[in-house]
C-alpha positions as a Markdown table, in Angstrom:
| # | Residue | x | y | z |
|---|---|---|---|---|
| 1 | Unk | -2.4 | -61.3 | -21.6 |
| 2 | Unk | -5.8 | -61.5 | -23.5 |
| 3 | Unk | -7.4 | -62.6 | -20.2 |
| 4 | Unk | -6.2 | -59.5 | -18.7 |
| 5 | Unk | -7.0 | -57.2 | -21.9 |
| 6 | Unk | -10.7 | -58.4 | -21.6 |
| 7 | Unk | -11.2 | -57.9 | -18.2 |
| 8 | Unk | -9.9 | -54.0 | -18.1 |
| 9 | Unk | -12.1 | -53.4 | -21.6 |
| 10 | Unk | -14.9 | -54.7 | -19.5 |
| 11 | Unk | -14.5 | -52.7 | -16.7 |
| 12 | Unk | -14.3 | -49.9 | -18.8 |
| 13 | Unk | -17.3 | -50.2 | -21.0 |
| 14 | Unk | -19.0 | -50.8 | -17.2 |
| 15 | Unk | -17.8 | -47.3 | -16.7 |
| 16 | Unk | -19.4 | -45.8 | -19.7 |
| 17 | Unk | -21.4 | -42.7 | -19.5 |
| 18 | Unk | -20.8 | -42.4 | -15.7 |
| 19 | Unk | -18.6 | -39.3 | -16.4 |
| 20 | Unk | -16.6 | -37.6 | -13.7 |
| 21 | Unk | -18.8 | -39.0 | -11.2 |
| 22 | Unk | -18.1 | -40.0 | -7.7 |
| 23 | Unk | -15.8 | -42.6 | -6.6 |
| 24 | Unk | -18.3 | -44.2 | -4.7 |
| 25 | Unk | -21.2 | -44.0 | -7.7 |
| 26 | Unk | -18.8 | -46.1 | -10.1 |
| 27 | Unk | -17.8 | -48.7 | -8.0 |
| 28 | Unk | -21.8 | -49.6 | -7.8 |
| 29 | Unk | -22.3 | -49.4 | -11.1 |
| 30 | Unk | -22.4 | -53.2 | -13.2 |
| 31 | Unk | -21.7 | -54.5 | -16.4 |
| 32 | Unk | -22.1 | -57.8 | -17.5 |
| 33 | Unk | -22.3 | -60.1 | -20.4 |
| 34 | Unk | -23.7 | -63.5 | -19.9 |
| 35 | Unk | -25.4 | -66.2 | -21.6 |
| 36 | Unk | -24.5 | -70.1 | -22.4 |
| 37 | Unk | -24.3 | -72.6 | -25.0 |
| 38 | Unk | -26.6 | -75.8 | -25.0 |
| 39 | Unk | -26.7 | -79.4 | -26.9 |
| 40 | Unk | -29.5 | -81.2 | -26.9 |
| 41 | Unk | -29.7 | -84.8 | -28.0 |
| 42 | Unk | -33.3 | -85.6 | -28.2 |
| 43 | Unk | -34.7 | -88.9 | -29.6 |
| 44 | Unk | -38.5 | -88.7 | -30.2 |
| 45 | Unk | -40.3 | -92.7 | -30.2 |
| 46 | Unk | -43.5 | -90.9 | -31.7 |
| 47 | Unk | -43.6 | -87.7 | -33.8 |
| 48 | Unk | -44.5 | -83.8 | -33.7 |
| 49 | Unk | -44.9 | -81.2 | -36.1 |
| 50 | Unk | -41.3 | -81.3 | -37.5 |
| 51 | Unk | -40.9 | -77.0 | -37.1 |
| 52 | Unk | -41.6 | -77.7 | -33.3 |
| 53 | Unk | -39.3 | -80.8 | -32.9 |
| 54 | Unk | -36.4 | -79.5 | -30.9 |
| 55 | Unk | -39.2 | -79.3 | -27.9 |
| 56 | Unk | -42.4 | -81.2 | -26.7 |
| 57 | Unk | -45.1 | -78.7 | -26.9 |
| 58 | Unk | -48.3 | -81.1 | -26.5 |
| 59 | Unk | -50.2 | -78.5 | -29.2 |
| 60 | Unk | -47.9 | -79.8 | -31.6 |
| 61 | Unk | -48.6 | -83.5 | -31.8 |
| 62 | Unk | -50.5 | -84.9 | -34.4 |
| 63 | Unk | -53.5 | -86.3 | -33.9 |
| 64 | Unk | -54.0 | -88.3 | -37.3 |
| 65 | Unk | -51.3 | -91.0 | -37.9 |
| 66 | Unk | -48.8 | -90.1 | -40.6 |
| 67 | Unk | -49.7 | -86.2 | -40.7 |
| 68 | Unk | -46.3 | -86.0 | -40.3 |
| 69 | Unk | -44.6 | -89.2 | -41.1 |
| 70 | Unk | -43.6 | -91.7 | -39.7 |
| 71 | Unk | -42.6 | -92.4 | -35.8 |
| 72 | Unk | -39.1 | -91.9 | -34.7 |
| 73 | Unk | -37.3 | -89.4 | -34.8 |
| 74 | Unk | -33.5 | -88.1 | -33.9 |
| 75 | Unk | -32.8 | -84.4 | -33.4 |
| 76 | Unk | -30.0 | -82.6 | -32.2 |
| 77 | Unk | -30.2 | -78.7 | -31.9 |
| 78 | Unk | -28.3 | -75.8 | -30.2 |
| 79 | Unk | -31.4 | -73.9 | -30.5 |
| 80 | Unk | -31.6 | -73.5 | -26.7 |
| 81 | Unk | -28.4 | -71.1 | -26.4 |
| 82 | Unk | -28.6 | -67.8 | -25.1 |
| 83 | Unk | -26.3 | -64.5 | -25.0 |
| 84 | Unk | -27.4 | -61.3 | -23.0 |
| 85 | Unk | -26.1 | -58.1 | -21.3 |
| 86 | Unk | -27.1 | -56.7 | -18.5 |
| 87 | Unk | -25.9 | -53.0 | -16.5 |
| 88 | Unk | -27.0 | -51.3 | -13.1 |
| 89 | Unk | -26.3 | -48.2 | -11.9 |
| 90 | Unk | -27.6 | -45.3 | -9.4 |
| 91 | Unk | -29.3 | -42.1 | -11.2 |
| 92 | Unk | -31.0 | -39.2 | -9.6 |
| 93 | Unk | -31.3 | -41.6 | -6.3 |
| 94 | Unk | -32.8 | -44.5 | -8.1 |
| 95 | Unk | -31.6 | -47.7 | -9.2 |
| 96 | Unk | -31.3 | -47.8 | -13.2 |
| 97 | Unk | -31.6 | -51.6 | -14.3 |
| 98 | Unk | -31.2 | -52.7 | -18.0 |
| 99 | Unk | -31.4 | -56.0 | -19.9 |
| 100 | Unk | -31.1 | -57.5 | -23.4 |
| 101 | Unk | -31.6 | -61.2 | -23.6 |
| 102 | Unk | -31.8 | -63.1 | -26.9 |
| 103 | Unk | -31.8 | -67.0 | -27.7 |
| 104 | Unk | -31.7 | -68.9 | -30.7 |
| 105 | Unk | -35.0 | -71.0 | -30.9 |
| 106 | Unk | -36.9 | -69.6 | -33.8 |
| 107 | Unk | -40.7 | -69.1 | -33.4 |
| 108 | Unk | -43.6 | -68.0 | -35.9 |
| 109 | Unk | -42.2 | -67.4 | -39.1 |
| 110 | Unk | -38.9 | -68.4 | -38.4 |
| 111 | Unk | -40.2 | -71.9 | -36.4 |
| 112 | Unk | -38.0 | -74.6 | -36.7 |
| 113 | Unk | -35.1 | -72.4 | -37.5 |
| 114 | Unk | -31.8 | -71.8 | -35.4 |
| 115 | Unk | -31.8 | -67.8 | -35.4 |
| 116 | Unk | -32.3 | -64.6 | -32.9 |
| 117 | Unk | -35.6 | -64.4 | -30.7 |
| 118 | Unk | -36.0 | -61.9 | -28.4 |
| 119 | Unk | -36.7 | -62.9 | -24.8 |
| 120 | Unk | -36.2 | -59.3 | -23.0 |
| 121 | Unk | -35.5 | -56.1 | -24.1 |
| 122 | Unk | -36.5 | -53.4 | -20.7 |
| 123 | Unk | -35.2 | -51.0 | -18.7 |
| 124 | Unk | -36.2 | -50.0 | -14.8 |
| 125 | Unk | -35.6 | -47.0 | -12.9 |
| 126 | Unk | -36.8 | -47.4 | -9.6 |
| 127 | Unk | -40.6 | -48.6 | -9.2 |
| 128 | Unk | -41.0 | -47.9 | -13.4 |
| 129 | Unk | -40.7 | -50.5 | -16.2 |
| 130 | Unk | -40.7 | -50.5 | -19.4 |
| 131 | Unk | -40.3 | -52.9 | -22.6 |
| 132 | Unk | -40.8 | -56.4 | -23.1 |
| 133 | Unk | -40.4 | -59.2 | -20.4 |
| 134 | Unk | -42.2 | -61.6 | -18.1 |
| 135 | Unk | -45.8 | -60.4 | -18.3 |
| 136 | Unk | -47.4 | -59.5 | -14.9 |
| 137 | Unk | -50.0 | -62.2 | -15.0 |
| 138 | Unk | -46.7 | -64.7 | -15.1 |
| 139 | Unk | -45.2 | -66.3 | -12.7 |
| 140 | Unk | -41.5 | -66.8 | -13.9 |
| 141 | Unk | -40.5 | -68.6 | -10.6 |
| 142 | Unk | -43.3 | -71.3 | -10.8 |
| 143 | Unk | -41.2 | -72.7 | -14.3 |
| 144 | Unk | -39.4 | -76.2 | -12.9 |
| 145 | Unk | -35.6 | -77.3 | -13.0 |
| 146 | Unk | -36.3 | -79.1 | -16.2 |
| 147 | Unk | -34.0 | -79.1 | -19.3 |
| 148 | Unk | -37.3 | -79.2 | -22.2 |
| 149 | Unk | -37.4 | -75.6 | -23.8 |
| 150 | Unk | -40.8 | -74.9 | -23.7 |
| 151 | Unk | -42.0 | -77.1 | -20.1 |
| 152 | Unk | -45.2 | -77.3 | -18.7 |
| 153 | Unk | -47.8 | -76.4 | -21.2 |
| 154 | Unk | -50.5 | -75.4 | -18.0 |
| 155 | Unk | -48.5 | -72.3 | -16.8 |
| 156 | Unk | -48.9 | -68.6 | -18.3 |
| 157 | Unk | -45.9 | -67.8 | -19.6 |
| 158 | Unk | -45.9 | -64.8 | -22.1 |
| 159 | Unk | -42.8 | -62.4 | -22.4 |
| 160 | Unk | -44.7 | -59.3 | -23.9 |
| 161 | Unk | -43.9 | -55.3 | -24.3 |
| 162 | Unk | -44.9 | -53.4 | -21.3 |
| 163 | Unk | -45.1 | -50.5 | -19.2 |
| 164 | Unk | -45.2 | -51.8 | -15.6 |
| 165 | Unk | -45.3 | -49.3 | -12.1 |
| 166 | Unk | -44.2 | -51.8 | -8.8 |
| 167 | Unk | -44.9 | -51.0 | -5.1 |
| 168 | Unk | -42.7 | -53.0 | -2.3 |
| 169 | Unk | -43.1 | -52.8 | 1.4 |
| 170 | Unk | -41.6 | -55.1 | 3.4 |
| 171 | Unk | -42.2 | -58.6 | 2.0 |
| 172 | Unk | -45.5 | -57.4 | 0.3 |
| 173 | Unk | -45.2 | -56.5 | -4.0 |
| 174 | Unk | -47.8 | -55.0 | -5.6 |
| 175 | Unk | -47.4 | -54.3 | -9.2 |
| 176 | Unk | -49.8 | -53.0 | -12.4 |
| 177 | Unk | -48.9 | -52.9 | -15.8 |
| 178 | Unk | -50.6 | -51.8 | -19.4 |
| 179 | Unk | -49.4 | -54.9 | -22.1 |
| 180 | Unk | -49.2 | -55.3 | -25.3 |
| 181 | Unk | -52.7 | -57.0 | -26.6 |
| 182 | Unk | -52.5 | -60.0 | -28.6 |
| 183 | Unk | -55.6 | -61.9 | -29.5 |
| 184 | Unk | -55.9 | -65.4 | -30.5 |
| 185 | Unk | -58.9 | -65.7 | -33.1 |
| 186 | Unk | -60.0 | -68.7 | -34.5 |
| 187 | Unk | -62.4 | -68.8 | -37.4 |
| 188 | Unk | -64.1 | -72.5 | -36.7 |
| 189 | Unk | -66.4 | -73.9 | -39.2 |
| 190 | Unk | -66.7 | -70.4 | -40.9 |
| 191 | Unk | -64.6 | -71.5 | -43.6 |
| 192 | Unk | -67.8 | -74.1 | -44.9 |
| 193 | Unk | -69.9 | -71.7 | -45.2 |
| 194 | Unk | -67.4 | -69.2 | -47.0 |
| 195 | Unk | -64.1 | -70.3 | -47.3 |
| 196 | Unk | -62.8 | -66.7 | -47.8 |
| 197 | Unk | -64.3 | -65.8 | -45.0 |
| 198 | Unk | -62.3 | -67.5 | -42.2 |
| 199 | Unk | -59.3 | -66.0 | -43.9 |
| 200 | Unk | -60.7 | -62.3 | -43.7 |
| 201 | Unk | -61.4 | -62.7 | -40.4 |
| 202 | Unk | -58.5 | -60.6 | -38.1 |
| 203 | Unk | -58.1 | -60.0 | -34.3 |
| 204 | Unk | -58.0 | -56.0 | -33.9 |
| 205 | Unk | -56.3 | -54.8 | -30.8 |
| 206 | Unk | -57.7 | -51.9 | -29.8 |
| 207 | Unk | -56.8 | -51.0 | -26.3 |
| 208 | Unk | -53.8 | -52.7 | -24.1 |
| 209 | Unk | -54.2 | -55.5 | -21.8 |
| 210 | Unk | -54.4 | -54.6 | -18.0 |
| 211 | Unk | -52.3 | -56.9 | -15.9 |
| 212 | Unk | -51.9 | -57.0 | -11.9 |
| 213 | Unk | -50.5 | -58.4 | -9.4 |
| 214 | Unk | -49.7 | -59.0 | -5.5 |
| 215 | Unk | -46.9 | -61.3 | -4.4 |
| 216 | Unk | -45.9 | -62.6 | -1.1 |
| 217 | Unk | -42.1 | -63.3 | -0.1 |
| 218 | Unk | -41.2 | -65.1 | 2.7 |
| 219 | Unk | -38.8 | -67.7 | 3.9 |
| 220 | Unk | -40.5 | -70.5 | 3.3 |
| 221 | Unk | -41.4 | -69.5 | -0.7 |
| 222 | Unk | -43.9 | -67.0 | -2.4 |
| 223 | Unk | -47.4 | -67.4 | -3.2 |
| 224 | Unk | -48.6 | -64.8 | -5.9 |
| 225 | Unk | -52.0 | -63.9 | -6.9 |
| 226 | Unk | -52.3 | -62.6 | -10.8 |
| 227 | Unk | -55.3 | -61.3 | -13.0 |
| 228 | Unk | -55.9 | -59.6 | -16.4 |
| 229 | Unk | -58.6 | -57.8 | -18.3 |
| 230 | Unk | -58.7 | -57.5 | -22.2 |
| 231 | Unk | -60.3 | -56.9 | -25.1 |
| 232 | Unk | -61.0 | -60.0 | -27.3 |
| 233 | Unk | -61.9 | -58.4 | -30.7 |
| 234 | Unk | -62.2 | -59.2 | -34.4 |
| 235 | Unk | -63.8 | -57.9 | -37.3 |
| 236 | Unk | -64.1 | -59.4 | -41.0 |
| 237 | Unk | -62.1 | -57.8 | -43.8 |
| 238 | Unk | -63.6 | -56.4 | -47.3 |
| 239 | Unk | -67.4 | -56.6 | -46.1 |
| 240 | Unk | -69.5 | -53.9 | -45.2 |
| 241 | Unk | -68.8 | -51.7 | -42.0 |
| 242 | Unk | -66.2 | -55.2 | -41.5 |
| 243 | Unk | -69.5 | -57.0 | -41.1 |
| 244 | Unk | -69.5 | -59.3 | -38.9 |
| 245 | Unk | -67.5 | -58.0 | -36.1 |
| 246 | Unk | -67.5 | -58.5 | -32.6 |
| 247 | Unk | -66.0 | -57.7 | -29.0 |
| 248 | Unk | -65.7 | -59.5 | -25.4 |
| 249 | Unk | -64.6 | -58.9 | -22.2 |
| 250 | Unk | -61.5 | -61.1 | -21.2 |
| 251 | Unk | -60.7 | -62.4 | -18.2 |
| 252 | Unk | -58.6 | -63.9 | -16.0 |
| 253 | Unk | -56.8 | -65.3 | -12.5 |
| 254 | Unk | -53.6 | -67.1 | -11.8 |
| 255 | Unk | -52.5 | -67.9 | -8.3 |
| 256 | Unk | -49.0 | -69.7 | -7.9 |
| 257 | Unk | -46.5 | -70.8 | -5.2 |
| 258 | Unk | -43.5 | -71.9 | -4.5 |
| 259 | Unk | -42.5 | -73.6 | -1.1 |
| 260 | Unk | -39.5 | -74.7 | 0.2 |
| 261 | Unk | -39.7 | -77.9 | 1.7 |
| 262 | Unk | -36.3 | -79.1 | 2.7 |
| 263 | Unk | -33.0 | -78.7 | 1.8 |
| 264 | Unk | -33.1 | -76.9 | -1.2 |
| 265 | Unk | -35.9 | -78.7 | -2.8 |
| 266 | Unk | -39.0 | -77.3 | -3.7 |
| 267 | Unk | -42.5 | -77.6 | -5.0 |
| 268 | Unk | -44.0 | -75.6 | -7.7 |
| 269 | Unk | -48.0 | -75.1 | -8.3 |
| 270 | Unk | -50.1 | -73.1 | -9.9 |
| 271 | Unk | -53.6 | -72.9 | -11.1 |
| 272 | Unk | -55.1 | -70.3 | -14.1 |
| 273 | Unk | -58.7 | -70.2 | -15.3 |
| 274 | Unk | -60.3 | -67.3 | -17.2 |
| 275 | Unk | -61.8 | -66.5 | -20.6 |
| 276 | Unk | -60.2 | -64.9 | -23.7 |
| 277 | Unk | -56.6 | -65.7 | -22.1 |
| 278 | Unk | -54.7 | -68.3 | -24.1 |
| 279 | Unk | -52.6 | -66.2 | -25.8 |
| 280 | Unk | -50.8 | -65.5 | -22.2 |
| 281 | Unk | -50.4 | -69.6 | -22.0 |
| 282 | Unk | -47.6 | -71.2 | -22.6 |
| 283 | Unk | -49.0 | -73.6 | -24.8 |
| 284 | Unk | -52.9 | -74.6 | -26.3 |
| 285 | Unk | -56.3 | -72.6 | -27.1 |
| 286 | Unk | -57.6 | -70.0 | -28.7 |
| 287 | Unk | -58.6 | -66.8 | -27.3 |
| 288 | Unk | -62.1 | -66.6 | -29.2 |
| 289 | Unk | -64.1 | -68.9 | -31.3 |
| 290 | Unk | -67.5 | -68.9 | -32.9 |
| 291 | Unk | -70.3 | -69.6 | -30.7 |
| 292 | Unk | -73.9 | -70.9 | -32.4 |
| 293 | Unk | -76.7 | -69.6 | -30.4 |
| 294 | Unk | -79.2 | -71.5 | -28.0 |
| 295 | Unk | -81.8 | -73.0 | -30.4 |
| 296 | Unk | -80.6 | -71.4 | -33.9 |
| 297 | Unk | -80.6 | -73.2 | -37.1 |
| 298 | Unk | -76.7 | -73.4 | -38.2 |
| 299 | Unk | -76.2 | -71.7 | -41.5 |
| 300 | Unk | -75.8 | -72.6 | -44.4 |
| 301 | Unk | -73.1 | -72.7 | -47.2 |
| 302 | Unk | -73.7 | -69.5 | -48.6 |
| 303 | Unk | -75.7 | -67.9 | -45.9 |
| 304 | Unk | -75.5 | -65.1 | -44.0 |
| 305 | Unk | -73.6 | -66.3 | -40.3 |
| 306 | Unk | -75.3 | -63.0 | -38.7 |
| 307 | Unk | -77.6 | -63.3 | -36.6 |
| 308 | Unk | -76.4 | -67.0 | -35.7 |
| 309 | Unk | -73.1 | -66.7 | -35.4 |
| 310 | Unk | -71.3 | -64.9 | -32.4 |
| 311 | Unk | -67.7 | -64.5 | -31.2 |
| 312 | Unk | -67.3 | -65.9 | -28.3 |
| 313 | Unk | -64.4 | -65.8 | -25.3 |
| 314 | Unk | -63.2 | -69.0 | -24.7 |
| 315 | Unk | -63.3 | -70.5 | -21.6 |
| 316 | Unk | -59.4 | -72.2 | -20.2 |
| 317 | Unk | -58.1 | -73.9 | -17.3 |
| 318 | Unk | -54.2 | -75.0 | -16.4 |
| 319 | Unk | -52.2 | -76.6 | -13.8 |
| 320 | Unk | -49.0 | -76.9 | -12.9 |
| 321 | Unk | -47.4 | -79.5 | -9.9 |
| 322 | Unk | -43.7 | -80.3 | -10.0 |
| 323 | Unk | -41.3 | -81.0 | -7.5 |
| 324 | Unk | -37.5 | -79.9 | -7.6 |
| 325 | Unk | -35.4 | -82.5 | -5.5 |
| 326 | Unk | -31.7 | -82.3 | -4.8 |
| 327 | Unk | -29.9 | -85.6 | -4.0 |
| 328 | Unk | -26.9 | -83.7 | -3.1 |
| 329 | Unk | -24.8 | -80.6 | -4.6 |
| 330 | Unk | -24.6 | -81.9 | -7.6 |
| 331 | Unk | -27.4 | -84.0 | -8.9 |
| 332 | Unk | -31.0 | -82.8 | -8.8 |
| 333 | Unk | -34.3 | -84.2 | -10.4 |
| 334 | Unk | -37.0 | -82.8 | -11.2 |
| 335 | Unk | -40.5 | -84.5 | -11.5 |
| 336 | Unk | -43.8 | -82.9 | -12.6 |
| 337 | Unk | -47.7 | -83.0 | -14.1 |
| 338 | Unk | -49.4 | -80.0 | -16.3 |
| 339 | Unk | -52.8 | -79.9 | -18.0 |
| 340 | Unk | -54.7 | -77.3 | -20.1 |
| 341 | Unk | -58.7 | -78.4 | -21.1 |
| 342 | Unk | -61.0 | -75.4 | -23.0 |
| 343 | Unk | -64.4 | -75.4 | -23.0 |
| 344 | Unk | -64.4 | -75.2 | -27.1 |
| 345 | Unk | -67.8 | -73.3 | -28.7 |
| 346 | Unk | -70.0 | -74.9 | -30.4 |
| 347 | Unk | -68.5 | -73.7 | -34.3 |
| 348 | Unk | -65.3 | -74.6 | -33.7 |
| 349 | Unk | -64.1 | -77.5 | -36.2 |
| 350 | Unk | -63.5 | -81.3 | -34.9 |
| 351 | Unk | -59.7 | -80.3 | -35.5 |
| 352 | Unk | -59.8 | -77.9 | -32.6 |
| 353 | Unk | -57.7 | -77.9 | -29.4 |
| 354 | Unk | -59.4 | -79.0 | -26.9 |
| 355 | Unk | -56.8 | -80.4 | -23.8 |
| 356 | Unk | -53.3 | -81.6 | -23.1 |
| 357 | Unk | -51.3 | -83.2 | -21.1 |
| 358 | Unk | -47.4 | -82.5 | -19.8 |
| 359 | Unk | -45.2 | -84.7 | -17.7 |
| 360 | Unk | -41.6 | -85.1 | -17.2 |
| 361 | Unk | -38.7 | -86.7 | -15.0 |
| 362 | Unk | -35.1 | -86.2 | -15.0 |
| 363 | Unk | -31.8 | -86.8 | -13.5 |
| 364 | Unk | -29.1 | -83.7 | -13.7 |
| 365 | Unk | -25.6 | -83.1 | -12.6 |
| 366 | Unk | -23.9 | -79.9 | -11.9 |
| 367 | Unk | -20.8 | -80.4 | -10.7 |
| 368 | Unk | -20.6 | -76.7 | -11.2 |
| 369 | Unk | -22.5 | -73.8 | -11.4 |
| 370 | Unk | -21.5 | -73.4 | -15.1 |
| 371 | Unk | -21.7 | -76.5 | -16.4 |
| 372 | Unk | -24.6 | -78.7 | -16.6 |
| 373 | Unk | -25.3 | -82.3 | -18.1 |
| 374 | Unk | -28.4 | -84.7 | -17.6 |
| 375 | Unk | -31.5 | -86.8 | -19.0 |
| 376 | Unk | -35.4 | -86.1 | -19.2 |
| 377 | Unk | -38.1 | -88.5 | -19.9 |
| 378 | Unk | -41.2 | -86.7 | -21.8 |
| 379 | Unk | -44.5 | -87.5 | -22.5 |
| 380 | Unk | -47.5 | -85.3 | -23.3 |
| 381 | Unk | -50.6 | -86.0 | -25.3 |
| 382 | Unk | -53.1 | -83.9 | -27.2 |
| 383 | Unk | -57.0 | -84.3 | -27.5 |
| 384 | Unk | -59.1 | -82.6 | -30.0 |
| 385 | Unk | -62.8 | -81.2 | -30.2 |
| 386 | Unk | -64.1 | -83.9 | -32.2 |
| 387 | Unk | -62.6 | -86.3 | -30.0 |
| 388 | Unk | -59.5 | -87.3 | -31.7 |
| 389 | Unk | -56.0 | -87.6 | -29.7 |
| 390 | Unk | -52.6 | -88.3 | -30.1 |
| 391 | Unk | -49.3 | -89.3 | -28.0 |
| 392 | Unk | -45.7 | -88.5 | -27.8 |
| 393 | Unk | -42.8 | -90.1 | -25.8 |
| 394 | Unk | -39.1 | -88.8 | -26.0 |
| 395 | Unk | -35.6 | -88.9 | -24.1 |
| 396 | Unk | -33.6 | -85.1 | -24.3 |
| 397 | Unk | -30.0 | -85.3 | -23.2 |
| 398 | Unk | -28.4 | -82.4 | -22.6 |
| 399 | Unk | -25.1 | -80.3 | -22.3 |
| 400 | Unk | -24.8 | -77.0 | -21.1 |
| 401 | Unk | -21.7 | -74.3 | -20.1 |
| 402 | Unk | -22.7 | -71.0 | -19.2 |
| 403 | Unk | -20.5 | -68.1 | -18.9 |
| 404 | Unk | -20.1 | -64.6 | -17.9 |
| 405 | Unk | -18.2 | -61.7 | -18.1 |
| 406 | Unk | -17.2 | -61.9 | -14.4 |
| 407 | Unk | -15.3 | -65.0 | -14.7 |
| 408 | Unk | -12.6 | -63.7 | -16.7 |
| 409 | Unk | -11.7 | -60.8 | -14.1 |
């Protein structure tokens, strides 16, 4: 009886707001509620920074011994779990496309917590977007079968607010959108010479990233070809005229496939370089640094940095290679490689990022669409400006069922 309770309610909320319409206008409009609920087991043989430890983001590894105690660790988090809703319908001879996606793995302030993160929050109506998802410069599709919540640190991956206009013809998408800007500033070695001045410095965001896009479907995959232009600002708080201050041009291009091999398998690449973008990575760099001139004297404690000094974009490349195999319909591995390297500034501090390594293998079964179980073997490492590096090698087991409002008409 409850069964049958929820599944009228459902199809009446789906009908919502439609009014007297046509027969024919209802029956096309959608309404469901989705989402699943996910266990992870993960035992880490090294250690990360204990607010990141549900995941393996290679940023995150320590690369003095002890900075976060000792080696060994056992975590088991439900962080990964996901609820959204999502409704279509035809307006005014357009579709009308809305979604609302939230999971549970708490980032910035809330890092290492188990509470609500925004993943999307748009609507579409016809060729117009707007509100925050994938970012045009990302390629969603590129992102491997693995089970690891934040996979392959060498992949753009940014869900940002948006207003986004899309042009389809045939197999041919062309896309442009206005995003939310975001900068990445990172003070360096200003802190010797003042150390309230590495704290008073700020990223100002001025004017919105520009984002494009063209993306080929065809039966054997996609390729997709991505760039971006920004602003990379900042400017230094409480000083005269927010003395020093200073802007760059940002830049960058991502190009990214999939292709179908055979069977269902399928290989995933992709390959980013710019300046001023690793705030649109998914994990490592800094967006601009602190730059010492050709042939200046460094400063001094005390000293003016004008005139020395200057903000500089910083320079990023990624990868991305991994390979989706399926042994049959139910078990599938997935096997991959992912890098990031910056070319770090000159007045950045030994501590800096400089490059990291991804890599994972695992062994999943799916003996149904909504229910998944399996194993992943992780290892990434992190290297430093001054030269410094550390390691970290883990096993995640996990155990997902997903669930949607459909099943239980």
């Amino acid at each position: 009886m409850a069964r049958l309770y929820t599944s009228r309610l459902l199809a009446g909320v789906a009908l919502v707001g439609l009014g007297a319409g046509a027969a024919s206008a209802q029956e096309e409009s959608k309404f469901e509620i989705y989402g699943f609920g996910q266990a992870d087991y993960i035992q880490d043989f090294d250690r990360v920074d204990p607010d990141w430890d549900a995941t393996l983001r290679p940023s995150k590894i320590p690369t003095t011994d002890g900075q976060f105690g000792d080696d060994g660790q056992s975590v088991i988090s439900v962080r990964q779990s996901r609820l959204g809703v999502q409704a279509n319908q035809e307006i005014a001879g357009q579709k009308l496309y809305v979604k609302f996606e939230f999971d549970l793995f708490g980032v910035g302030d809330d890092a290492g917590q188990t509470t609500f993160r925004l993943r999307h929050a748009y609507g579409s109506w016809g060729p117009i977007l707007a509100g925050q998802t994938n970012s045009l410069f990302m390629d969603g599709d590129t992102f491997p079968n693995t089970i690891d919540y934040w996979g392959p640190n060498g992949m753009v991956f940014l869900r940002n607010p948006q207003i986004r206009y899309t042009y389809v013809t045939g197999s041919n998408q062309f896309a442009v959108a206005i995003e939310k800007p975001g900068n990445d500033i990172d003070p360096g070695n200003l802190r010797q010479l003042d150390p309230g001045l590495g704290i008073s410095v700020q990223a100002t965001e001025e004017v919105p990233d520009l984002t494009a896009q063209y993306r080929y479907n065809g039966g054997w995959g996609h390729v997709q070809l991505a760039g971006i232009l920004r602003k990379v600002s900042f400017e230094t708080l409480g000083t005269p005229d927010n003395e020093p201050k200073n802007d760059k041009l940002g830049w960058g291009l991502n190009g990214s496939a999939n292709i179908k091999t055979w069977n269902k398998d399928v290989l995933h690449l992709s390959v980013v370089y710019g300046e001023g973008i690793a705030s649109y990575m998914n994990d490592g760099g800094t967006d601009m640094a602190p730059q010492l001139e050709a042939g200046a004297t460094p400063p001094v404690p005390g000293g003016p940095p004008t005139g020395t000094l200057r903000g500089e974009v910083v320079p990023l490349l990624g990868l991305v290679i991994y390979y989706d195999h399926y042994w049959n319909d139910a078990w599938s591995s997935s096997l991959g490689w992912s890098m990031v390297e910056v070319d770090n500034t000159s007045f950045q501090e030994d501590s800096a990022f400089k490059s990291a390594q991804y890599a994972s293998l695992n062994l999943l079964y799916t003996p149904d669409k909504r229910i998944l179980m399996g194993a992943e073997l992780l290892w990434g490492n992190r290297e430093d400006f001054g030269g410094a590096s550390g390691d970290d090698t883990r096993i995640q087991v996990s155990f997902k069922y997903s669930f949607s409002s459909h099943d239980f008409r």
